[in-house]
C-alpha positions in Angstrom: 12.4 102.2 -144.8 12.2 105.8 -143.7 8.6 104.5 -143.0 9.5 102.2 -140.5 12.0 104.1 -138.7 9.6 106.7 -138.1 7.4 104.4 -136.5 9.5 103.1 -134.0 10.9 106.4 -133.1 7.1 107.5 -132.2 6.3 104.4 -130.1 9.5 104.7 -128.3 8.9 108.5 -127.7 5.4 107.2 -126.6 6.4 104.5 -124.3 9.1 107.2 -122.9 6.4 110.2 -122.6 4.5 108.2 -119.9 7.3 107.7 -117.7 7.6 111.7 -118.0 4.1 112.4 -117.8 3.4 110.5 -114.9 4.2 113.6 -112.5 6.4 113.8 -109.6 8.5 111.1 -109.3 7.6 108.4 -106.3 10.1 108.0 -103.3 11.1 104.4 -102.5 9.2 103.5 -99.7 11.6 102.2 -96.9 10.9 98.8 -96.0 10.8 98.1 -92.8 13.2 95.4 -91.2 12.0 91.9 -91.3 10.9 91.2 -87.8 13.2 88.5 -86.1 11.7 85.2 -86.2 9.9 83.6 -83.4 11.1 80.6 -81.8 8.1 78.7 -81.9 7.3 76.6 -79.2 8.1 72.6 -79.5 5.1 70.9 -80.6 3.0 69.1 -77.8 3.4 65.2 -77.8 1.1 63.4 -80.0 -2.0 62.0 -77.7 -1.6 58.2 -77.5 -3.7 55.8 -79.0 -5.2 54.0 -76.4 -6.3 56.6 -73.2 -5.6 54.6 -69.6 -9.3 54.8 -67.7 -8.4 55.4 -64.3 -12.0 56.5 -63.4 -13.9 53.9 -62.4 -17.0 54.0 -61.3 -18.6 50.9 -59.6 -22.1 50.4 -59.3 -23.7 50.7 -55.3 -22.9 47.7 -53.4 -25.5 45.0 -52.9 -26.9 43.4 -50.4 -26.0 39.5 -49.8 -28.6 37.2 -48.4 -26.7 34.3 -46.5 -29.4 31.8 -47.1 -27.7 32.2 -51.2 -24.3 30.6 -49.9 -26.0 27.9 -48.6 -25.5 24.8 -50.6 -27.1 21.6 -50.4 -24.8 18.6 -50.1 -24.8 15.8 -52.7 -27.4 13.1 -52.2 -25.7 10.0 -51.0 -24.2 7.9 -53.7 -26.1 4.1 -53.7 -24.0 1.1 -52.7 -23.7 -1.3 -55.3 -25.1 -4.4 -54.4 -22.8 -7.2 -53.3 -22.1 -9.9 -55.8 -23.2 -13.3 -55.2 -22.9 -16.2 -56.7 -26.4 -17.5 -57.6 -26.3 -21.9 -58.1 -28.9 -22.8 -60.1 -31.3 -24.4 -57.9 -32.5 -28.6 -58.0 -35.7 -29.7 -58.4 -36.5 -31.1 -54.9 -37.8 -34.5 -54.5 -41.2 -34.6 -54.8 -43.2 -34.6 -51.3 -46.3 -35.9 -50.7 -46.8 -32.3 -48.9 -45.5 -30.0 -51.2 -46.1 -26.3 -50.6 -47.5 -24.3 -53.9 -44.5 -23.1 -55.6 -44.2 -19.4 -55.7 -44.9 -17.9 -58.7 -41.9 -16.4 -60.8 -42.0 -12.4 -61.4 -42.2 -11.4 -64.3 -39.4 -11.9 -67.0 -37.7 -8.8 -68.0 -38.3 -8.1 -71.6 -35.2 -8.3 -73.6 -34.7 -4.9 -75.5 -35.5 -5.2 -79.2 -33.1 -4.8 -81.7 -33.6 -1.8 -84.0 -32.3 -1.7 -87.5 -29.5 0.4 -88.1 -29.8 3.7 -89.8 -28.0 3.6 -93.0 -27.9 5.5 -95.8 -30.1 5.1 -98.5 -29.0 4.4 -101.7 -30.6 4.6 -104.9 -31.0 1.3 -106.6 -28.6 2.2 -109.8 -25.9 2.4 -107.4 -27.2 -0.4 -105.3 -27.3 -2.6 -108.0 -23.7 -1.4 -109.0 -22.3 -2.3 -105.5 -24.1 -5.2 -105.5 -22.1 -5.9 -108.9 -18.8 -5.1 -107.8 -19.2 -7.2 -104.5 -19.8 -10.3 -106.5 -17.0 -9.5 -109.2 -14.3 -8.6 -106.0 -15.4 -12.1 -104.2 -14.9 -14.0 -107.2 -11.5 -12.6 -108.1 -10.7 -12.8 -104.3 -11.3 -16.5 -104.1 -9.6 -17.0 -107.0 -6.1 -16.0 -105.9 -7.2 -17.3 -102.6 -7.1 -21.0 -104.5 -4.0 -20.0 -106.6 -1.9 -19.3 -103.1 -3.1 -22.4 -101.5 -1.9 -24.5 -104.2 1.8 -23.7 -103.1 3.5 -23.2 -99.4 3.3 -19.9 -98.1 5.4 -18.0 -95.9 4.7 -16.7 -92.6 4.6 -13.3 -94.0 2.0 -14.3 -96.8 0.2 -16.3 -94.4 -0.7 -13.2 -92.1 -1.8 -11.5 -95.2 -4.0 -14.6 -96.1 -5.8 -14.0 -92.5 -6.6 -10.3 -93.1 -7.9 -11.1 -96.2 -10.1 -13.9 -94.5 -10.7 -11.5 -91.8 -11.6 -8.4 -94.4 -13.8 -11.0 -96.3 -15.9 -12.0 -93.3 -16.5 -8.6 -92.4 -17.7 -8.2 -95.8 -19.7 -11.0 -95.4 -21.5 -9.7 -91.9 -21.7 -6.1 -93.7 -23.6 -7.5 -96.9 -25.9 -9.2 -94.5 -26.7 -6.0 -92.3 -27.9 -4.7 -96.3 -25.1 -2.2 -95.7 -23.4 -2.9 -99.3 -21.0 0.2 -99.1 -19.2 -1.4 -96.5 -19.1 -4.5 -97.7 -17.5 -3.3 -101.0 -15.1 -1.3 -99.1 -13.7 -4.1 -97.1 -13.5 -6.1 -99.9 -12.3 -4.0 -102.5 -8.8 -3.7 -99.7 -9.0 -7.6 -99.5 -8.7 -7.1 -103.2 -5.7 -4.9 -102.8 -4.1 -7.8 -100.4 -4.6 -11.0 -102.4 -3.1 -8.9 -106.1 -0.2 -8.0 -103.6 0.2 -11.0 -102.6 -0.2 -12.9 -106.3 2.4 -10.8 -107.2 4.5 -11.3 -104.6 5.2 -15.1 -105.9 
C-alpha cells in the first residue's frame, strides 16, 4: 500500500511541477468591450414575382396602301324564279296541217341510288343476328295473337302500335341487309309485347 501511495504522490508532484516550471506567470489579457451591436438595416422587400413591362417597343410604322381597304361588293344574289302552275297540256285535234312537233329536251337523269355504307359483319355474327331476328319475330307475334284474343285498353293499344311500328321498321331494316338494326328494333318490340303480356 506504501507502494501506491508513493505513486500518486509523484504524479501529483509531477502534474504540480509544470505549473511551476512554466516560468513567469501570464497576465490576464484584458478583453476588450464587446462592440455595441449594429442596427442592421431592414431587409429590402422581396422582388415580386411577375415584373410590370412598361417598355415597349413597337416595331416602325408601315406603310398602308388604300387600294388594300378596298372591298369588292357581294355579287348580286339570283332571283328565284316565279312559280307557275304548269297544266298538263291536251293533245290537239289532229289538223290536216299540222306543224312538226318540237322535239322534247333531253330528260334529266334521275340520280342513282347508292347503297348504303354499313358495317361489315362477319358471317358468325351475321348468321347469329339473322338467328335472333327470326326467334324475336316469332315470340313477338306470338303475344301479338295472345293480346288480340282479348279487349285491350287504350293504354295497351298504343303499345300494340309501337310494337307494329318497331316491327315494320325491323322489317325495312332487314331488307336494307342492315341486320343490327333490325335486331335492335325488335329486340325493344320484344321488351313492349313481354310488358305488355304481363300486364294482363
Amino acid at each position: 500500500m506504501k507502494q501506491i501511495e508513493s505513486i500518486l504522490v509523484g504524479c501529483l508532484a509531477i502534474s504540480l511541477a509544470g505549473c511551476a516550471l512554466g516560468g513567469a506567470p501570464k497576465t490576464a489579457q484584458a478583453v476588450p468591450p464587446a462592440p455595441a451591436p449594429m442596427v442592421a438595416p431592414p431587409p429590402a422587400p422581396p422582388e415580386p414575382l411577375s415584373i410590370p413591362q412598361t417598355n415597349v417597343e413597337l416595331p416602325a410604322p408601315q406603310p398602308l396602301d388604300p387600294e388594300a381597304l378596298f372591298t369588292l361588293p357581294p355579287p348580286p344574289e339570283p332571283l328565284p324564279e316565279p312559280m307557275t302552275l304548269r297544266r298538263p297540256k291536251r293533245p290537239a285535234p289532229a289538223t290536216s296541217n299540222s306543224a312538226p312537233k318540237p322535239e322534247a329536251g333531253p330528260t334529266p337523269a334521275e340520280p342513282e341510288e347508292r347503297p348504303a355504307i354499313q358495317e361489315i359483319i362477319p358471317a358468325p355474327e351475321q348468321q347469329r343476328l339473322h338467328d335472333s331476328v327470326i326467334r324475336r319475330k316469332a315470340e313477338i307475334t306470338q303475344i301479338l295473337n295472345q293480346t288480340n284474343s282479348r279487349r285491350p285498353t287504350k293504354l295497351q293499344q298504343g303499345v300494340v302500335r309501337m310494337i307494329h311500328d318497331l316491327f315494320n321498321l325491323a322489317a325495312e331494316a332487314e331488307t336494307h341487309g342492315d341486320l343490327k338494326q333490325a335486331d335492335a328494333n325488335l329486340e325493344r318490340a320484344q321488351v313492349l309485347a313481354r310488358e305488355l303480356q304481363s300486364a294482363k
